[in-house]
C-alpha positions, 0 to 999 in steps of 0.5 A: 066651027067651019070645016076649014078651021077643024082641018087647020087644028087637026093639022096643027096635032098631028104637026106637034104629035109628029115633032114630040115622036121624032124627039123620043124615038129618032126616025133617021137611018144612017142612009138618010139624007137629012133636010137642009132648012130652006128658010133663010135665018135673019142675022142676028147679034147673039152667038148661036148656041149648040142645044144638044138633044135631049137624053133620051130616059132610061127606066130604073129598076128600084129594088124593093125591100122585104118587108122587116118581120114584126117582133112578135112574129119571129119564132123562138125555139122551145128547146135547148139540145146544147143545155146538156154540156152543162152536164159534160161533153159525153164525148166520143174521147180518144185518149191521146197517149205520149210515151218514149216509144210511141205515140198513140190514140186510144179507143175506149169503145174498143179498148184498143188503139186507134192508131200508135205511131213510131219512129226509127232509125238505123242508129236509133235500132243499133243501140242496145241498152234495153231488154225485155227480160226487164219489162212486164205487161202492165195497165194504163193507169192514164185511162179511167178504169172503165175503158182500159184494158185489163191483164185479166182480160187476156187471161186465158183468152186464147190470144196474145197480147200482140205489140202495136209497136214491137219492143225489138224498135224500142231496144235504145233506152229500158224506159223505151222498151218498159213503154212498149208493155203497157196494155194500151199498146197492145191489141188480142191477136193470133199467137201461133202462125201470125204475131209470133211467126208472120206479124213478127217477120213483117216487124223485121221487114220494117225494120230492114228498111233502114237500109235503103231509107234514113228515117221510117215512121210507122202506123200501125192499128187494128180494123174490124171489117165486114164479111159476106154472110154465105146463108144470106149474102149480106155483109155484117161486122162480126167480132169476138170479145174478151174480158170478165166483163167481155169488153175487150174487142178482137180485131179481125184485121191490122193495118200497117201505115210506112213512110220510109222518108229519104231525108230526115226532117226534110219538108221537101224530100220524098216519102215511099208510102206503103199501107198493108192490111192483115188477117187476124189469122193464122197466114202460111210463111210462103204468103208474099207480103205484096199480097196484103198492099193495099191503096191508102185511101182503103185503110182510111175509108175502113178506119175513118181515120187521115194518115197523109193528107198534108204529104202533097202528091209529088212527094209521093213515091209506092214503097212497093215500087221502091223495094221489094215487098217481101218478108224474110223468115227467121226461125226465131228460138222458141225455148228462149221465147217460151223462157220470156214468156215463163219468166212474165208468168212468174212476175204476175203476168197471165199465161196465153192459150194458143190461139185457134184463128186460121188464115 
């Protein structure tokens, strides 16, 4: 082959190589002026057709499945921690209790409450058709034997056996007030100096609050809280317990959950919320009652329990803000009280100690 015929070839490659180039990647800016042909084209009888270029292709990923596992390389589980329902749910189980004065949620563990609810009204506080004169202590026959607290437990104790709900909010019926007696409403508490002087002046202050508000709900409860160990710095929970078996826990604090609503039944009005925590403890007279206010969230971070979680936050108004939190110091008449308390005695109810708890 002659050098002239190689040349003519290589021509002609490099001629196709350069067209199929120009086809796939455009060589033409916009400020190139494109060539005009200089050729000139026979006439021709056929219409020219507009031949658009071609696209240019664009690369599609393909997703690519994992692989299905085979059958026999799927791993099943040896055990069944389920299986044990078959036997019964061991639970925790809070015993939800409904009572014309009060509803409630009962603790077995402790043998307290969790919590107990009640609602009053200045009408409902005016009618008088009940006395505790006609009520005694009694157990809560609706909780097995096993987990409910016992008029022997208290006997001789040394604590009383303190309302969660005080009779005095339950005086419309005797069946209301018969309902604040019955053990699963009570808690040990401090009888001189706190549930029968500070704890009850905090009742009435509840109770006042009618006055400025037409509907008040009240939560009230115990706590068991931790105390710095001054030998070694560390905080433990640390608390009596009463009972032959001991199997009655003595709360080292009580909580108190307001909501002093400014329409009753309304799904819009406002509601003053105040939470307060207390001592289990002797507390002077003088203490004000704005000491013991604490936020919300406190008394539910240490009770694990919700109180307001559907009470949106511009309904909410600080009771502490709406009155004054102070309590007002009756000298309540401790012959006729000690005259209750002989009376209960006579009908079967065991006498308390005097407490020893100091605030």
């Amino acid at each position: 082959m002659s050098k002239t015929t190689i040349a003519i070839i290589a021509a002609t490659s490099a001629f196709a190589g350069a067209s199929l180039t120009a086809l796939l990647f455009p060589s033409h800016r916009k400020d190139e002026p494109k060539s005009t042909p200089t050729l000139k084209e026979e006439p021709s009888t056929v219409p020219a057709l507009s031949i658009p270029p071609a696209p240019i292709p664009v690369p599609v990923p393909v997703p690519v499945a994992a692989p299905a596992p085979h059958p026999s390389a799927a791993v099943l589980p040896p055990v069944d921690p389920s299986g044990i329902l078959r036997y019964g749910f061991p639970g925790p189980i809070a015993d939800t209790l409904a009572t014309p004065s009060h509803l409630s949620s009962f603790n077995r563990f402790t043998r307290n409450p969790h919590w107990v609810a009640e609602h009053f009204t200045a009408q409902s506080l005016l009618l008088n058709n009940g006395s505790r004169r006609n009520s005694v202590f009694y157990e809560d026959l609706s909780i097995p034997s096993m987990f409910r607290a016992k008029l022997s437990d208290y006997f001789r104790s040394g604590y009383d056996r303190g309302h969660q709900v005080p009779a005095a909010d339950a005086k419309w019926s005797q069946e209301a007030m018969d309902s604040t007696f019955v053990l699963s409403n009570m808690c040990p508490q401090v009888g001189e100096g706190f549930n029968r002087d500070y704890w009850a002046h905090f009742e009435e202050f509840c109770r006042d609050l009618v006055k400025r508000f037409p509907s008040v709900r009240v939560v009230t409860g115990p706590l068991y809280l931790p105390k710095k160990d001054e030998r070694d710095g560390k905080w433990r929970v640390s608390y009596e317990v009463i009972g032959n078996p001991p199997n009655v826990a003595v709360p080292t604090h009580f909580y108190k959950i307001i909501f002093a609503e400014e329409a009753a039944q309304s799904p819009s009005g406002t509601v003053a919320l105040g939470a307060f925590v207390l001592p289990n403890a002797e507390i002077p007279n003088s203490k004000s009652l704005s000491d013991f206010e604490v936020p919300l969230e406190a008394v539910e971070r240490a009770s694990g329990l919700v109180f307001a979680d559907k009470l949106p936050p511009e309904r909410r108004k600080r009771l502490c803000r709406e009155v004054r939190c102070e309590i007002m110091v009756r000298e309540f008449d401790k012959s006729r009280q000690q005259a209750n308390n002989i009376g209960q005695v006579s009908r079967g109810s065991p006498q308390m100690q005097q407490p020893g708890g100091k605030w």
